[in-house]
TIKOL-174967 format. One record per atom (N, C-alpha, C): x, y, z; residue in one letter. Coordinates in steps of 0.001 Angstrom, whole numbers, plus 500000, padded with zeros to 6 digits. Example, Ala and Ser with C-alpha at 12.3 -4.5 7.8 and 13.67 -1.06 7.14 Angstrom:
2
513190494310507800A512300495500507800A513200496700507800A512850497750507080S513670498940507140S512900500030507870S
This chain:
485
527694719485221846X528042718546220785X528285719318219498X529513718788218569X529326719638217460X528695719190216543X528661719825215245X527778720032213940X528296718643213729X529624717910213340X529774716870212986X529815715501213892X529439715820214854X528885714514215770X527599714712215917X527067715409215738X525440715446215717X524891715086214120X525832715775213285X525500714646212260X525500713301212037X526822712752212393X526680711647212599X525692710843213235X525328712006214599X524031710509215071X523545710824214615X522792711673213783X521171711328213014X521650709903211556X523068710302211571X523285709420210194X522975707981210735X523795707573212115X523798706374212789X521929706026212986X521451706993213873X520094706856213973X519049706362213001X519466707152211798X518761707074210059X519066705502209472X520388705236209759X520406703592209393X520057702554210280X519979702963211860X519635701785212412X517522701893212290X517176703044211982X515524702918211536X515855701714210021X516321702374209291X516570701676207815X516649700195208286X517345699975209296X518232698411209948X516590697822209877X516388698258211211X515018697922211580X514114697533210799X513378698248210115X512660698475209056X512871697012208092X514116696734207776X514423695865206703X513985694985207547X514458694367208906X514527693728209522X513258693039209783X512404694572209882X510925693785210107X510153693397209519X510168693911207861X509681693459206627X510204691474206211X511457691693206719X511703690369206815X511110689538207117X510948689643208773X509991688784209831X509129688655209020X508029689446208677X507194689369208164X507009688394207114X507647688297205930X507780687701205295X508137686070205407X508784685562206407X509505684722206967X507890683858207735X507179684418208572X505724684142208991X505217684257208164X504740685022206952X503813684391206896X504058683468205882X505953683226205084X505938681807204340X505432680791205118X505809680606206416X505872679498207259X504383679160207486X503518680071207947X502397679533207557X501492679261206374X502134679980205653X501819679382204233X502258678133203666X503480677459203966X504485676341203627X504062675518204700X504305675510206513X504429674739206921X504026673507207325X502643673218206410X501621672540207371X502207670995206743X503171671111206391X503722669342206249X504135668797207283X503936667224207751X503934666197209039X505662665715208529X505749665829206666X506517664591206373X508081665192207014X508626664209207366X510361664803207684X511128665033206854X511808666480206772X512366666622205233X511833667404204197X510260667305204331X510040668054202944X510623669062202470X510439669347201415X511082670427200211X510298671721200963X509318672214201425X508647673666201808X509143673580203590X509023672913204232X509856672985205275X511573673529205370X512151672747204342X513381673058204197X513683674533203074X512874674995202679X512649676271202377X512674677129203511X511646677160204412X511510677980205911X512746677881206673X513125676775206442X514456676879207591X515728677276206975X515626677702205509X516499678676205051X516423679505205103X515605680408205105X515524681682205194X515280682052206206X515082681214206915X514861682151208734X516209681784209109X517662681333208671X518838681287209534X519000683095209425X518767683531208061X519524684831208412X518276685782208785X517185685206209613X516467686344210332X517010685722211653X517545684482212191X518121684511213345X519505685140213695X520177685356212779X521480686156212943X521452687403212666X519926688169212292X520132689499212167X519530689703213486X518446689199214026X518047688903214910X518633688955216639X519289688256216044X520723688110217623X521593688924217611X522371689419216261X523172690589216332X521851692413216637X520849692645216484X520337693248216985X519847693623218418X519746692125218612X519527691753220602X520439692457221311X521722691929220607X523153692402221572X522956694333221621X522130694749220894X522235696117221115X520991696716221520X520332695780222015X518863696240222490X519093696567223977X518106697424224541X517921697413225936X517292696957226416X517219695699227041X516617694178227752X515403694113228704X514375694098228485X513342694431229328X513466693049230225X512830693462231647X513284692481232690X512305690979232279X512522689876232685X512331689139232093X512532688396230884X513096689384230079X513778688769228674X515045687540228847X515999687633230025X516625686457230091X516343685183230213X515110684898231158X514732683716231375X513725683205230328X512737683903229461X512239683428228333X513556683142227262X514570683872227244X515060683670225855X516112682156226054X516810682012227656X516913680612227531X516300679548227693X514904679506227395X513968678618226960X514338677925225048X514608679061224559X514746678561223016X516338677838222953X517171679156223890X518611678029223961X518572676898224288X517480676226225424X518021675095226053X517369673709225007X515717674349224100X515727673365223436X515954673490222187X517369674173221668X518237673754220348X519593672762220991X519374673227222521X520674672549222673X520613671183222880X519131670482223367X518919669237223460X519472668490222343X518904668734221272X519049667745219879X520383667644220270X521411669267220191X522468669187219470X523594668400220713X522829667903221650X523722667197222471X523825665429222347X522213665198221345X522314663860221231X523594663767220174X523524664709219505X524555664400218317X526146664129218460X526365664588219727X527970664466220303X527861662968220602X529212662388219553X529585661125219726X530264660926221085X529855659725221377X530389659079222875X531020658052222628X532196657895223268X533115656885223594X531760655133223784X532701654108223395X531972652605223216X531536652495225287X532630652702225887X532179652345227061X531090653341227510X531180654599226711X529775655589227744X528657654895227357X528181655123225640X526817655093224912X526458653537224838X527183652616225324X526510651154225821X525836651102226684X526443651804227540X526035651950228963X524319652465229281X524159653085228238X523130653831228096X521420652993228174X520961653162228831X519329652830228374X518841652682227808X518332651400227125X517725650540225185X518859650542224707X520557650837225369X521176650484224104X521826648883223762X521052647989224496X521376646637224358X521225645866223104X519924646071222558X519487645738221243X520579646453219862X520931647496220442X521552648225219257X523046647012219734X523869647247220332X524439646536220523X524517645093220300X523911644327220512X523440643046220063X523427642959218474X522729643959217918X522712643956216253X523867644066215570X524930645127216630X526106645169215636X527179644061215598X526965643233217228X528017642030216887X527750641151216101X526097640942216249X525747639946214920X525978639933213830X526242641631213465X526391641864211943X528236641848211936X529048641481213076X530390641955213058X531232643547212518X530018644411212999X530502645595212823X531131645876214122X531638646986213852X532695647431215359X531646648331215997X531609648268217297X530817649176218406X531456650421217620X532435650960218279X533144652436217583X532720653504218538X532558654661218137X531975656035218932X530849656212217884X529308656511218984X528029656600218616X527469657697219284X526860658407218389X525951659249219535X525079658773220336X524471659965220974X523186659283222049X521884659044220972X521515659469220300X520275659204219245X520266658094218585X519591657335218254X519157656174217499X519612656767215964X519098657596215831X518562658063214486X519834659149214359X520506659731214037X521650661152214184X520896662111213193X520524661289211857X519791662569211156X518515662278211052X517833662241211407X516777662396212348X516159663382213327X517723663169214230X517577664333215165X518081666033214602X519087665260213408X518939666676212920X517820667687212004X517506667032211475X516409667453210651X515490668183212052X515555667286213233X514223667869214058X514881669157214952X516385669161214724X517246670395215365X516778671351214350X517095671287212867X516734672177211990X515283672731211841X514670671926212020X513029672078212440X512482673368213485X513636673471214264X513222674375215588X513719676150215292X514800676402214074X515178677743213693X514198678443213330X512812677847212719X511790678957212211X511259679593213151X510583678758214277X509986679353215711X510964680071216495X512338679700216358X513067680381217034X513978681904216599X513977681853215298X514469683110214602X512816684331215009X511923683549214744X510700684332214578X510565685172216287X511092683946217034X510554684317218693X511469685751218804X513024685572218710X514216686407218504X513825687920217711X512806687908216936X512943688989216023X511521689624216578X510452688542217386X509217689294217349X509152689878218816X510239689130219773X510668689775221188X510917691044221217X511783691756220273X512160692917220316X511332694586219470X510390693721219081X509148694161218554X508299695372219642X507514696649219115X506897697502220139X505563697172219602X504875697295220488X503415696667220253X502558696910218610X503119698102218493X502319698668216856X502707697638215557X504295697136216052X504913696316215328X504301695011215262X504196694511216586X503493693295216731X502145693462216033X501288693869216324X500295693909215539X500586693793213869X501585694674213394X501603694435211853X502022693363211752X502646692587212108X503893691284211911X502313690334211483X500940690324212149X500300689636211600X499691689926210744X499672690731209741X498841691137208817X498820690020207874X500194689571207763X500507688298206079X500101687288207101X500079687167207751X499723685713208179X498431685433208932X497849686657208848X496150686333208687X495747686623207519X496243686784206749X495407686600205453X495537685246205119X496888685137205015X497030683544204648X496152682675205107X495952683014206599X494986681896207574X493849681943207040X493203683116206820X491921683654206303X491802682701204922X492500682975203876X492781682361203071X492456680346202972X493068680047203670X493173679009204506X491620678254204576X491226679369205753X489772678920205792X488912678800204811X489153679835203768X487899679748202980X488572678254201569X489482678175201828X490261677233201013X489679675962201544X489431675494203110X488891674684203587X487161674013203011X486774675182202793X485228675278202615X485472674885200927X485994674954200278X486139674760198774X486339673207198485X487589672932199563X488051671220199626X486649670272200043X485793670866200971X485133670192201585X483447670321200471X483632671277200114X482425671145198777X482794670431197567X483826670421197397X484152669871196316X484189668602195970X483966667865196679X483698665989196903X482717665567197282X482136664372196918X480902664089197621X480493663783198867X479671664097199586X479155663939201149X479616662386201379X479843661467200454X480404660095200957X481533659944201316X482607660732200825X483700660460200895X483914661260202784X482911661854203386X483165662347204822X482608660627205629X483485660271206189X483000659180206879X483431659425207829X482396658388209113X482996658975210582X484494657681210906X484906656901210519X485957656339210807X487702657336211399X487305658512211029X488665659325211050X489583659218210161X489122658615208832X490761658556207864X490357659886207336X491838660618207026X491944661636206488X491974661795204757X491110661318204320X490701661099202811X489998662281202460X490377662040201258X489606663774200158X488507664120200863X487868665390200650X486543665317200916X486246666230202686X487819666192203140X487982666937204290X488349668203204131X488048669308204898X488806670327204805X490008670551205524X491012670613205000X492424670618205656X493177671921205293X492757673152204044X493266673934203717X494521673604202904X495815674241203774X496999674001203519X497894673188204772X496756672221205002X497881671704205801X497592669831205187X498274668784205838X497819667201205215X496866666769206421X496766667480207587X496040667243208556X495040667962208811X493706667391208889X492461668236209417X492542668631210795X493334668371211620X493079668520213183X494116669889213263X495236669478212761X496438671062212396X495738672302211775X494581672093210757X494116673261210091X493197673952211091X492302672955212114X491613673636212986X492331674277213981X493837673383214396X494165674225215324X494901675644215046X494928675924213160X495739677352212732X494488678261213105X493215677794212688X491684678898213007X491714678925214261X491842678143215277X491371678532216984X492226679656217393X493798679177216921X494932680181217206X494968681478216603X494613681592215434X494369682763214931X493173683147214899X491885683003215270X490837683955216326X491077684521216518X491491684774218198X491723685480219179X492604686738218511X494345686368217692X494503687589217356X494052688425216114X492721687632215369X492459687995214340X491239689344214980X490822689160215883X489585689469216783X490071691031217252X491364690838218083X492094691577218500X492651692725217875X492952692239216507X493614693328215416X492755693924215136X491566693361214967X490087694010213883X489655695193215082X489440694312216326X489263695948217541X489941696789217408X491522696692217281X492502697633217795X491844698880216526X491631698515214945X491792699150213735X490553700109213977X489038699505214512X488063700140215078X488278701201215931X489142700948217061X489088701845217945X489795702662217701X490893702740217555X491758703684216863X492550704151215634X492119703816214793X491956704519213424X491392705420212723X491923705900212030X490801707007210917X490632706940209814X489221707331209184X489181707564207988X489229706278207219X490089706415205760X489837705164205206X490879703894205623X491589704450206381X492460702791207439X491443702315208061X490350702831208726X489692702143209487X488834701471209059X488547702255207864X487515701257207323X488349699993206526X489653700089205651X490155698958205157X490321698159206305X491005698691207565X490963697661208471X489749697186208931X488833697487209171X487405696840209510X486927695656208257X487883695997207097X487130695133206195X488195693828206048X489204693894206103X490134693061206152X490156691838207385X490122693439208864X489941692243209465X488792691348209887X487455692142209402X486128691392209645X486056690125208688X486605690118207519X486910689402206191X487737687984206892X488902687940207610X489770687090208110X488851686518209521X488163687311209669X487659686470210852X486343685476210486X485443686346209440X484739685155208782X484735684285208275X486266684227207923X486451683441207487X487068681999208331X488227683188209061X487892681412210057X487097680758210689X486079681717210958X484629680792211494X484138680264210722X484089680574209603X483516679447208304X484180678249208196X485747678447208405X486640677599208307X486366676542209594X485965677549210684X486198676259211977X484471675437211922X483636675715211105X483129674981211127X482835674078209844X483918673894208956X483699672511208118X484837671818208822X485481672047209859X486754671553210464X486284670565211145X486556669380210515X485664667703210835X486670666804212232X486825668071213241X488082667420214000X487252668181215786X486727666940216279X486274666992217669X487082668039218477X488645667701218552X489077668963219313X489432669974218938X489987669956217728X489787671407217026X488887672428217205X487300671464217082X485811672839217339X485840672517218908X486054671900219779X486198672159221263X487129672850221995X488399673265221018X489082673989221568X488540676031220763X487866675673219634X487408676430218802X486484677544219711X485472676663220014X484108676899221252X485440678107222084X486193677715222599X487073677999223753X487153679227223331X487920678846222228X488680680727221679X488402681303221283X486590681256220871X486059681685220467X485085682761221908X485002682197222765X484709682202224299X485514683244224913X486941683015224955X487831683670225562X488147685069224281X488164685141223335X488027686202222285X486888687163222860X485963686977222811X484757687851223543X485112688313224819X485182687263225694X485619687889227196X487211688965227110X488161688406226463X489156689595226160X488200690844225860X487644690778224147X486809691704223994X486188693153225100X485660692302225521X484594692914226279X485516693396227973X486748692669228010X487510692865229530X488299694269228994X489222694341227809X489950695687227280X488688696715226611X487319695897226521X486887697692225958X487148699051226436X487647699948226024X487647701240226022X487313702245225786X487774703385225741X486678705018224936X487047704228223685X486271704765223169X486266704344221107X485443705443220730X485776706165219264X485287706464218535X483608706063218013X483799704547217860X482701704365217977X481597703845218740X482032704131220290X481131703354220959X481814701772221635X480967701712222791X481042699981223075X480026699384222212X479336699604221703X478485698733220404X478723697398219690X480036698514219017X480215697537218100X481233696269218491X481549696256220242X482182695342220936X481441694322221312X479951695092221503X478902694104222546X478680693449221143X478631693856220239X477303693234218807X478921691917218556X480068692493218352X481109691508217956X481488690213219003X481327690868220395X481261689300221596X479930688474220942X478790689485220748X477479688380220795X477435687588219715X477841688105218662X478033687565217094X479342686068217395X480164686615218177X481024684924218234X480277683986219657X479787684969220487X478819683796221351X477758682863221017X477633683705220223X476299682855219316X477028681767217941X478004681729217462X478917681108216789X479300680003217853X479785680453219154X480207679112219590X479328678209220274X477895679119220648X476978678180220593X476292676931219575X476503677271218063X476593676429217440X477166675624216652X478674675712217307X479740674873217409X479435674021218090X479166673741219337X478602673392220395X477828671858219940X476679672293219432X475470671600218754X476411670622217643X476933671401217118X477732670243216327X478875669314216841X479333670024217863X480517669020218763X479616667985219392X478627667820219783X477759667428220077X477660666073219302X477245666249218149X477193664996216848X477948664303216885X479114665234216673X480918664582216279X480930663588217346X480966664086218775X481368663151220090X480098662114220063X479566661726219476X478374660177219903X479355659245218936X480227659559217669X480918658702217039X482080658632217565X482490657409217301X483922657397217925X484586656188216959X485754657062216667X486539656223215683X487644655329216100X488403654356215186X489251653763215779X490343653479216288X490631655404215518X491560656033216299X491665656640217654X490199657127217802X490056656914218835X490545656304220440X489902654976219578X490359653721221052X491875653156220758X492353653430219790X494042653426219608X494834654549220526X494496655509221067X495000656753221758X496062656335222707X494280655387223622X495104654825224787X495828653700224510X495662653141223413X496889651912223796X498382652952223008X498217653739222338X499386654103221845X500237654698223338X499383655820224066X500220655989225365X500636655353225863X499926654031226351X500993652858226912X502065652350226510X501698652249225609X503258651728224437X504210652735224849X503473653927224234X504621655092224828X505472654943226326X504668655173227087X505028654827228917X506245653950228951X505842652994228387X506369651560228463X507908651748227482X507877652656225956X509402653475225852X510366653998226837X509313655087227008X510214655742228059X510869654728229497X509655653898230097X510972653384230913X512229652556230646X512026652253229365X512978651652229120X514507652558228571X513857653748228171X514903654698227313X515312655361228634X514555655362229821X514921656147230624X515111657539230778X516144657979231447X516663659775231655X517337659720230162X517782658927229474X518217659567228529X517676660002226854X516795659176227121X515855659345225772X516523658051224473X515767658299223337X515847657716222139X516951658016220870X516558659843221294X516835660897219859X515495661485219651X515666662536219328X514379662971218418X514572662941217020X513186662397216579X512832661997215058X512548660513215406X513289659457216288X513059657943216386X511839657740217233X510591658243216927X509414657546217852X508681656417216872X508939656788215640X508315655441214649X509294654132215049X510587654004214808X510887653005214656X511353652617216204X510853653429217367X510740652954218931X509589652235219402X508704652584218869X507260652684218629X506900651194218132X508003650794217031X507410649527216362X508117648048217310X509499648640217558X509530647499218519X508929647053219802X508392647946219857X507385647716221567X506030647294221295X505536647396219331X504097647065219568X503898645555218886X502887645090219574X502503643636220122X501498643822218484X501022642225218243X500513642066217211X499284642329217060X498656642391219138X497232642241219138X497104644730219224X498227644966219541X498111646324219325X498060646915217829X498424646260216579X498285646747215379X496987647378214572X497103648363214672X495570648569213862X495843649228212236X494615649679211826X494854649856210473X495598651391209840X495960651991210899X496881653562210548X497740653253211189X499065654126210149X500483653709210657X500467655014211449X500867654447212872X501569655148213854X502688656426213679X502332657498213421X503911658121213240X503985659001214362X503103659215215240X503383660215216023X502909659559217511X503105659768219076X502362659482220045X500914660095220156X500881661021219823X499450661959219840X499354662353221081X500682662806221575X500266663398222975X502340663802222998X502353664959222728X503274665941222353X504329665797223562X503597665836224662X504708665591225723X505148663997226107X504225663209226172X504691662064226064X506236661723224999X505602662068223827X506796661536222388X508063662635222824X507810663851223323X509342664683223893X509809663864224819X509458663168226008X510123662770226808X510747661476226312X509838660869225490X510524659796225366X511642659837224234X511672660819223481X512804661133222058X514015662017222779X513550663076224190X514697663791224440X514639663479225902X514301662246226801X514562662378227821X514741663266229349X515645663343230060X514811664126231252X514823665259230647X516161665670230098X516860667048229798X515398667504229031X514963666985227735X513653667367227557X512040667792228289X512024667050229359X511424666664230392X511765668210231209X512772668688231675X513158669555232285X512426670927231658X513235671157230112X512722672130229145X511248672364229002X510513671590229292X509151671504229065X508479671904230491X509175671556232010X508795672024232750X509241673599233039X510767673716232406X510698675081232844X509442676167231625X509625675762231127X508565676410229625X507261676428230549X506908675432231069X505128675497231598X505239676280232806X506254676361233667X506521677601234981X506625678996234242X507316679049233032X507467680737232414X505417681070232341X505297680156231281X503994680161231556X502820680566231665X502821679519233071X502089680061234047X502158681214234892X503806681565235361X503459682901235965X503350683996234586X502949683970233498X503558685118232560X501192684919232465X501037683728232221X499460684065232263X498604684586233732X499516684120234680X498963684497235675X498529686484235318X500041686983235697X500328688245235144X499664689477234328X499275688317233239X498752689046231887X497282689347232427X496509688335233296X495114688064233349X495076688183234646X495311687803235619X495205688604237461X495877689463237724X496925689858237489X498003690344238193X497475691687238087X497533692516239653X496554693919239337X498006694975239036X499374694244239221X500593695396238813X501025695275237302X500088694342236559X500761694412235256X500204695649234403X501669696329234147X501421697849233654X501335697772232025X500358697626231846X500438697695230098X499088698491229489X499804699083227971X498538699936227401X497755698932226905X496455699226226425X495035698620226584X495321697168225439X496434698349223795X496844697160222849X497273696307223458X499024696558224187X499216695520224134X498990694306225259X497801695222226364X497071693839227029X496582693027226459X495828693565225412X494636692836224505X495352692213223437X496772692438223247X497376691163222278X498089690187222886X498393690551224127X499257689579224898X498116688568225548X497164688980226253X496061688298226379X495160687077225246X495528687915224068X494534687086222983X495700685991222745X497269686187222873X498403685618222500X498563684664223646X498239684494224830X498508683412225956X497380682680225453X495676682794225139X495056682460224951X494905681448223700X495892681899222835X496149680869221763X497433679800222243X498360680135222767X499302679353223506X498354678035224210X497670678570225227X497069677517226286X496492676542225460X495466677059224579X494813676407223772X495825675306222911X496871675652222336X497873674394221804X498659673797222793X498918673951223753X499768673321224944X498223672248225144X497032672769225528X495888671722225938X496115670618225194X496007671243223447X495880670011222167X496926669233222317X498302669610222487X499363668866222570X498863667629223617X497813667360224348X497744666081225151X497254665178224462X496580665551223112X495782664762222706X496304664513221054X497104665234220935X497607665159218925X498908666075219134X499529666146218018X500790666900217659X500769667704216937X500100669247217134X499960670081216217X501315671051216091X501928670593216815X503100671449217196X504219670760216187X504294669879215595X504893668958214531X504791669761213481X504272670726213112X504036671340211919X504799672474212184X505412673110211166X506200674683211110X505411675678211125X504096675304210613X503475676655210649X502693676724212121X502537675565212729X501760675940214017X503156676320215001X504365675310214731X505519676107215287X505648677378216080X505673678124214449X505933679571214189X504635680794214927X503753679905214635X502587680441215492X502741680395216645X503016679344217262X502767678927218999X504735679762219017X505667680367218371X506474681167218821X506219682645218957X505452682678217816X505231684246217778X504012684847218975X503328683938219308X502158683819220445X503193684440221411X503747683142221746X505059683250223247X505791684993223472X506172685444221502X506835686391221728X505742687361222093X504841687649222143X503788688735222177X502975688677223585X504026687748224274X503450687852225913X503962688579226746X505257688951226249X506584689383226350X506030691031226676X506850691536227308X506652692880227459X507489694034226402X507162694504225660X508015695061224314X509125695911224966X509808696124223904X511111697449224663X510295698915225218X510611698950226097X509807700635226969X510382701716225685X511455701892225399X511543703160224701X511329703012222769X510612702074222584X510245701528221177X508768702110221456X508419701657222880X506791701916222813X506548703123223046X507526703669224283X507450705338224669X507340706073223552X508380705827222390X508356706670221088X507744706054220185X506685705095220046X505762705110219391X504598706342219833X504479706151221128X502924706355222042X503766708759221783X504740709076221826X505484710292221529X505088710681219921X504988709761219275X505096710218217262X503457710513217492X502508710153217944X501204709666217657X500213711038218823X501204711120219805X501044711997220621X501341713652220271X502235713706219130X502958714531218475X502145715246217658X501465713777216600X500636714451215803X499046714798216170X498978714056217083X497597714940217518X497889716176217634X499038716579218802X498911718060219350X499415718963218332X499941718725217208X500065719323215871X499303719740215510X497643718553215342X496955718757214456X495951719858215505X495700719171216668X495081720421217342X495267721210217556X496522722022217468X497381723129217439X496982723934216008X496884723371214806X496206723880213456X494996724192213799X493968723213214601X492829723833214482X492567724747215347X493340724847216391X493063726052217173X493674727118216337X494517727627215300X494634728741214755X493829729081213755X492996728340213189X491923728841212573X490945729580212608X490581730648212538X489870731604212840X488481731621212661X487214731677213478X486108730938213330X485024732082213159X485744733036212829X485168734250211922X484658734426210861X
């Protein structure tokens, strides 16, 4: 090769690090707005629609980077998981001819309304709602720019990508403990209204804030080991303090968290954090010690979680016994909407024509509280489909991570992909029972989880595990020329 093509590639080489680099400072930034911004329910808000600006152009730097990546196996079938559900919405939105979208399932009533009013049938989409469904199309670019940018990520990377967004969480928690001192012990009543006096952090929901602490455990747990075991000097100790700091704090946080499944899924990940723990320990610097003292320190935490879940479950609120009649109602949508669905965004005003006078209670309905129910019935089978192929990726990708005796991975990124399915399962569980997934910042979380199950690029990690390998034998190479004379 000559002098001026070998220049060139270091020049090419030198800007696509520079590429990178920008690229990943981005991400970064992009997570941890989103969990800083996202914890709004309302449709539309002003900090939502912030996030989904600025993550269009981490999805197009994102995708134009993909096209030049080298594709680790499995990357096709996770990545059309995110294609197939942007493409749902964007198919309710294609107008249909008067004879197709009549034809359609619940669309009698709509029909009926417009001759009464003597408007013209015309061409309608499939959605009730059109912007509605867009707002909830636009809704899906943050998790999905984030999934796109954190896929192509080598494990050292992944690990940093959470640094801003456990602090924030950290943050979060102890923000929780401030809300919840700050009002009087009356204003906590066991009825379930979400009135002052709760700790919610930064989100409008107490059950969403517990589920940002359960989810960020495990990799808060994970980071704080990795910095222990292999670090030096004063990184290890800032990292020991940072991340011991973020984790106390969400345990502080998960326990003013006044939300039954939140601390039962809490108990969990708090459970499965230790057993990771203690399944990846390795040689360390300092010992298995300070692994056994860090499992026993959260075993003993979720033992008295426990004691308090305990309390919580003898009350039962009236939201509660609304659960099950809301699923029925739900059920009772869907057969009527059928294979084709509603739209997504229309479960309130689907919701109200199906409920009976003796079903009314005193909170307005905006959500099903059971995540897969309200998908099937807003996006129909095609939704229905997406959700089953998503729970087959899965399951064989947890199988893998946690039995599988051929899964070849270094100790990190077992122990982040592990702590990362472990926060997944845990919000797929909640999704039966509430909609934490309605929020951008649990979104972005339950994407960046997904991306970190993923197996990173081999020659991102090879030449990480080469720079690190480099400088050891450098440095031991110095000390062997030192003369001990």
């Amino acid at each position: 090769m000559s002098d001026t093509a070998l220049l060139a590639s270091h020049s090419h080489d030198r800007g696509q690090t520079l590429y990178d680099r920008v690229l990943f400072l981005y991400a970064c930034a992009v997570f941890a707005t989103a969990v800083l911004l996202g914890g709004d329910t309302a449709v539309g808000a002003f900090s939502d629609q912030l996030i989904e600006i600025i993550s269009v152009p981490l999805l197009v730097l994102s995708l134009s980077r993909l096209m030049h990546t080298r594709w680790q196996a499995g990357w096709g079938w996770v990545l059309l998981i995110p294609v197939l559900a942007l493409a749902v919405p964007l198919l309710q939105l294609v107008p249909l001819p008067p004879s197709l979208w009549t034809g359609l399932p619940g669309r009698a009533a709509v029909v009926e309304v417009l001759q009464a009013a003597g408007l013209p049938i015309g061409w309608r989409p499939l959605s009730l709602a059109p912007f509605a469904t867009l707002y909830s199309f636009l809704s899906l670019l943050p998790a999905t720019a984030l999934f796109v940018a954190t896929i192509q990520l080598e494990t050292s990377r992944r690990y940093a990508l959470l640094v801003g967004a456990l602090a924030v969480a950290g943050i979060s928690g102890l923000l929780g403990i401030v809300q919840l001192l700050s009002r009087d012990v009356s204003d906590i009543t066991m009825d379930g209204a979400g009135r002052a006096g709760f700790a919610i952090g930064f989100f409008a929901n107490r059950n969403h804030y517990a589920a940002l602490i359960y989810v960020m455990i495990p990799l808060a747990v994970m980071w704080t080991l990795r910095e222990m075991r292999g670090s030096r000097g004063r990184r290890r100790v800032l990292g020991m303090v940072f991340g011991g700091g973020v984790v106390a704090s969400l345990l502080v946080g998960l326990s003013s968290a006044y939300s039954r499944a939140g601390i039962a899924l809490g108990v969990v990940s708090l459970l499965g954090s230790a057993f990771i723990a203690w399944r990846t320990a390795g040689p360390s610097r300092l010992g298995r010690w300070p692994v056994i003292i860090a499992g026993g320190a959260l075993l003993v935490f979720a033992v008295v979680l426990q004691l308090g879940l305990i309390q919580l479950l003898i009350f039962r609120s009236v939201s509660d016994s609304a659960r099950a009649s809301i699923a029925r109602l739900t059920m009772e949508a869907i057969e009527q909407y059928s294979f084709a669905g509603s739209g997504f965004g229309t479960f309130v005003p689907v919701f109200k024509a199906f409920e009976q006078p003796s079903d009314v209670i005193v909170f307005f309905i905006n959500h099903a509280h059971n995540d897969y129910l309200e998908l099937t019935l807003e996006g129909g089978v095609l939704a229905a489909i997406v959700i089953a192929i998503f729970l087959i990726w899965f399951g064989k990708r947890f199988w893998t991570i946690w039995l599988s005796r051929f899964y070849a991975a270094s100790g990190d990124q077992r122990m982040l992909a592990s702590a990362a399915s472990l926060s997944v399962g845990l919000l797929l569980l909640h999704s039966l029972l509430d909609y934490p997934m309605r929020t951008l910042t649990l979104m972005s979380c339950f994407a960046v989880a997904c991306a970190f199950m993923t197996t990173p690029p081999p020659e991102a990690e090879g030449s990480h595990r080469r720079r690190h390998g480099s400088s050891r034998g450098e440095l031991s190479g110095s000390r062997e020329r030192i003369p001990r004379g």
